[in-house]
N, C-alpha and C positions, 0 to 999 in steps of 0.2 A: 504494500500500500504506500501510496506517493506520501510525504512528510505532510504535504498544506490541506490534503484533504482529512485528517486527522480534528484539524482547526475547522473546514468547512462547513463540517456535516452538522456537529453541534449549533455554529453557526447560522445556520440555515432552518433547523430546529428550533431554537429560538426566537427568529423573524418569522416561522407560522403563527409559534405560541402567543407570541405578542400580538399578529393579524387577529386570531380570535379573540384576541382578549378584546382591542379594539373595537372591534362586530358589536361585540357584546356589551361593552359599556356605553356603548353610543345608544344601542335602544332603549326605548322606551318602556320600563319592565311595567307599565300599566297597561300597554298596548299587547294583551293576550291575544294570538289569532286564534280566532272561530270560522269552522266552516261553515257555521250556521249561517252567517252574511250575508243576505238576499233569498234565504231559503225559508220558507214557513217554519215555523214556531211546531217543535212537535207538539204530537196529541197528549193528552194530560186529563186527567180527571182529580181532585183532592177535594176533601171535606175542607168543607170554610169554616175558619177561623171562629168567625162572631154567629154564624150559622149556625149548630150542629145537622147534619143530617143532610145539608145541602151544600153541593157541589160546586168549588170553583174549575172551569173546562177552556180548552182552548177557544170555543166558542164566544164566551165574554170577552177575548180581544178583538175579535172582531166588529167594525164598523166606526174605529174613532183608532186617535194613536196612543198606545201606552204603554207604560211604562213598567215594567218589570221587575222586581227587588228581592233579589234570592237573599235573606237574610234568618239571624239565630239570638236568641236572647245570650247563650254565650260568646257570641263575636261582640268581641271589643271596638274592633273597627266598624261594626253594626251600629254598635250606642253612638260613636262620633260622628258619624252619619245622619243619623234619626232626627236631629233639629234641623238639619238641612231640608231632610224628605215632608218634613211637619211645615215650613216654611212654602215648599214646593207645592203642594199640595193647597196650603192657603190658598196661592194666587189662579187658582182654576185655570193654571194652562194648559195643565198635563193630569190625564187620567192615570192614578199611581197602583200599581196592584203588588201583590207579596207571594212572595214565596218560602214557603217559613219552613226551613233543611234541616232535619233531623232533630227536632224540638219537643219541647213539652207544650204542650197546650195551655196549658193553665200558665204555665211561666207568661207564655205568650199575650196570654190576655194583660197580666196582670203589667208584664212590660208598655203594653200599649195603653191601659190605663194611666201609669206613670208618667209615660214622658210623650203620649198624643199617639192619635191614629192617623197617621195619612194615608191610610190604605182601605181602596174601596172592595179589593177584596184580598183574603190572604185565605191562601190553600194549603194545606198541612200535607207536609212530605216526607212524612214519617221514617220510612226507609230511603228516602235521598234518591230514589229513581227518577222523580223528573227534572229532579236537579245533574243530575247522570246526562240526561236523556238532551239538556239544553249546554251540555260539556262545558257546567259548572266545575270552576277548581278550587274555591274556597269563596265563603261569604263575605264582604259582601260583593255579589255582581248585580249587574244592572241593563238589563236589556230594553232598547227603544223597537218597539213593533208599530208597522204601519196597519192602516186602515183595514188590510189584506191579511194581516196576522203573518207578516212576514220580517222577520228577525232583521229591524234596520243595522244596527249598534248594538257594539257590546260593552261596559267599563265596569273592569276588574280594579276593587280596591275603592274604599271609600266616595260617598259624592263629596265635592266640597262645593262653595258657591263660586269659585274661578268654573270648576268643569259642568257645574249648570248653565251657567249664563253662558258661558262660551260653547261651547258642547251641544246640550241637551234642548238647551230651548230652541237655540238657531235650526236644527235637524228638527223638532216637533214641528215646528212654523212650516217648515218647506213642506214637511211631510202631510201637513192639514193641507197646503195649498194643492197637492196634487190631486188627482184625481178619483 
């Protein structure tokens, strides 16, 4: 073996490792890809929340744009969230629904008593299947569905009011104006 490839190879090794590293710290680790993205909303059925006995279904997103909120009375990042979603929710722009991943019921209520409801409907997903099913990776996410019940947006990790106002509401407007 020649003496300077000795040096090179390491060399060379190093200028990948560092390229991925690069890759990697440039993105945006809130920006999860979903293939869900222009694709309908799967099917789902869950006992509502404030219901017993009655069903939240993929059905109810259909015919307005809303808003999706896979959250858990033990996610932390859920509670920091919640005054935002309470706030959102006031200003009747955005129809806000829940999806409450592998919870207790009663926590649930009693969460929503505590700190507000802004959820017009929240379906209990006891075994975490259709939170599976929407390639949910931890609470909280948040999916925008159009009129059509098709999966506009996805945002992985807390809302704050920077990614509402910017984000959420710009994309709900456009998506009322279409068709």
């Amino acid at each position: 073996m020649k003496p300077y490839l000795r040096f090179i190879a390491p060399l060379a090794i190093f200028a990948i490792i560092v390229g991925f590293l690069y890759k990697g710290l440039s993105m945006d680790p809130r920006a999860l890809p979903s293939v869900l993205i222009g694709k309908p909303a799967p099917e789902f059925s869950l006992e509502e929340l404030q219901r017993p006995g009655e069903f939240f279904t993929k059905e109810d997103l259909l015919g307005k744009v809303t808003l999706l909120n896979v959250w858990a009375t033990w996610c932390v990042s859920c509670r920091a969230e919640h005054p935002n979603l309470v706030a959102l929710s006031r200003s009747k722009d955005v129809v806000i629904n829940g999806l409450i991943w592998k919870d207790d019921p009663v926590a649930a209520r009693t969460y929503l008593k505590q700190l507000g409801d802004p959820y017009t409907s929240n379906g209990l997903d006891f075994d975490g299947r259709s939170a599976i099913d929407l390639g949910v990776y931890g609470a909280p996410e948040t999916f925008i569905i159009d009129k059509k019940g098709v999966i506009r947006h996805k945002i992985a990790g807390p809302l704050s009011p920077e990614i509402i106002n910017n984000e959420i509401l710009p994309l709900i407007k456009k998506l009322r104006e279409e068709s």
